[in-house]
C-alpha positions in Angstrom: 101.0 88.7 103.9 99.9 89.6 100.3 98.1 87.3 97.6 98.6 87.4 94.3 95.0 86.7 92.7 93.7 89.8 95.0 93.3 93.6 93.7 93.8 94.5 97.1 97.0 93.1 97.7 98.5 93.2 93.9 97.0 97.0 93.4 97.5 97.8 89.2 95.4 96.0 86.8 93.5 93.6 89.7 92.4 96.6 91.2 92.1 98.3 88.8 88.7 96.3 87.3 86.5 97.8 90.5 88.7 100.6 91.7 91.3 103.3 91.9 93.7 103.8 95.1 93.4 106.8 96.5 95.7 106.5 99.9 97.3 104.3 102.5 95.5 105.2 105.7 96.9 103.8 109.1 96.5 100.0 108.8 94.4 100.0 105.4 93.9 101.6 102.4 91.3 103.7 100.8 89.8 102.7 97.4 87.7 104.8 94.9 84.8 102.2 93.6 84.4 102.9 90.0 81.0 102.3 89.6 79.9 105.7 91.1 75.5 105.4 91.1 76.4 106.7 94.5 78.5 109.4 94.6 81.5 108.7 96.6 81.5 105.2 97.0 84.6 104.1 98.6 86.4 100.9 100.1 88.2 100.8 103.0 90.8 97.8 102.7 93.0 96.7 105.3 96.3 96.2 104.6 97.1 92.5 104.7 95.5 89.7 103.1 93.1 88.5 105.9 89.7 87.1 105.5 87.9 88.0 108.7 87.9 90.7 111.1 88.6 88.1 113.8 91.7 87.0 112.2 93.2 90.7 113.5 94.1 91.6 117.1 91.8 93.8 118.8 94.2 96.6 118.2 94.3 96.2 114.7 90.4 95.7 114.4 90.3 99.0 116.3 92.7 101.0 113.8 91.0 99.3 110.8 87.3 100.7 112.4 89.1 104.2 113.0 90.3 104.1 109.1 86.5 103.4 108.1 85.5 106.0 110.2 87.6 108.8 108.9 86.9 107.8 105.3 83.0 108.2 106.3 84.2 111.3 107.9 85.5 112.5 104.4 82.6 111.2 102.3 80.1 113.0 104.6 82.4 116.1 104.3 83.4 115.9 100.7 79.8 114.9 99.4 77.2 115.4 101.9 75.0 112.2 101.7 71.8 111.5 103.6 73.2 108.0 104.8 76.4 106.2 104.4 75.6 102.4 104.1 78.7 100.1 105.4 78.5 96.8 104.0 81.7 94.1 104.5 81.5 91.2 101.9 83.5 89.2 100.9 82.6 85.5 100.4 84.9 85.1 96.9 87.2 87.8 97.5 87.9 86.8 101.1 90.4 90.1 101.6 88.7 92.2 104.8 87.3 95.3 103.4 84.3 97.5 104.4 81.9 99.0 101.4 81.0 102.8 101.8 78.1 104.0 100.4 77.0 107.2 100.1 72.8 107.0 99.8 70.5 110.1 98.6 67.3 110.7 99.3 66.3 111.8 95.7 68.9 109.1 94.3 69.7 105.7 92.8 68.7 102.9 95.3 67.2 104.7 98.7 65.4 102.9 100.7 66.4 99.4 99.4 69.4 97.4 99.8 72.8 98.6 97.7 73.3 96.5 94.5 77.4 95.4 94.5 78.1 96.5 91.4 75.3 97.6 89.4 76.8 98.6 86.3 75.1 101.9 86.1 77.3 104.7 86.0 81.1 105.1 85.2 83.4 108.9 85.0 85.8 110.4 82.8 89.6 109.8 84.2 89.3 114.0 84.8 86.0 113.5 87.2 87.4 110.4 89.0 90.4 112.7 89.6 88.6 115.1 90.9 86.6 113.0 93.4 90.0 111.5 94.5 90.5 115.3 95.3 87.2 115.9 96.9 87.8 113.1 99.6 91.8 113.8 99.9 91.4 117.5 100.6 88.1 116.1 103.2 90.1 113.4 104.7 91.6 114.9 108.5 
């Protein structure tokens, strides 16, 4: 079931005002967040239009949770972050995704709560390219 008001489900232009697909991963997909204050900052989306993790089988829930965990596996990997910080919003958007966010020590926001979209810090179409490769060539 897709909608066609959400970036998750329509992809192109919706999606692409936060974000940039980088794969299909078993029952979701994984989603470059262009604001990058934290380095690797990622979505995990599943793949149909549901609002809450209860509306999924416990199958599905599972898969969904094996897909964040392999794209944490990457991020770890790929950029080597002292914390990933999960976060799973979505009071206006209402399509079940999980927020992955790569925290520093020595960088924007540690210790405190991760803004949603703080407007800080966007990349050349080469360096989001190349961070799309980073986390494909980490993903197992």
């Amino acid at each position: 079931m897709k909608n066609d008001q959400c970036g998750y489900c329509q992809g192109g232009e919706l999606l692409g005002k936060f974000g940039i697909k980088i794969c299909d991963l078993d029952v979701s997909q994984l989603i470059l967040f262009k604001e990058q204050s934290h380095p690797g900052r990622c979505i995990v989306a599943y793949r149909d239009h549901v609002s809450e993790i209860v509306d999924i089988s416990d199958d599905e829930r599972n898969r969904f949770f094996a897909d964040v965990n392999r794209a944490a596996k990457a991020i770890h990997k790929a950029f080597s972050p002292d914390k990933v910080n999960y976060g799973a919003y979505g009071d206006t958007g209402c399509h079940l995704h999980v927020h992955l966010v790569p925290k520093y020590r020595d960088g924007f926001e540690w210790g405190g709560v991760f803004a949603m979209n703080p407007e800080q810090k966007y990349l050349s179409e080469a360096e989001y390219a190349e961070m799309i490769g980073k986390i494909k060539d980490c993903l197992e």
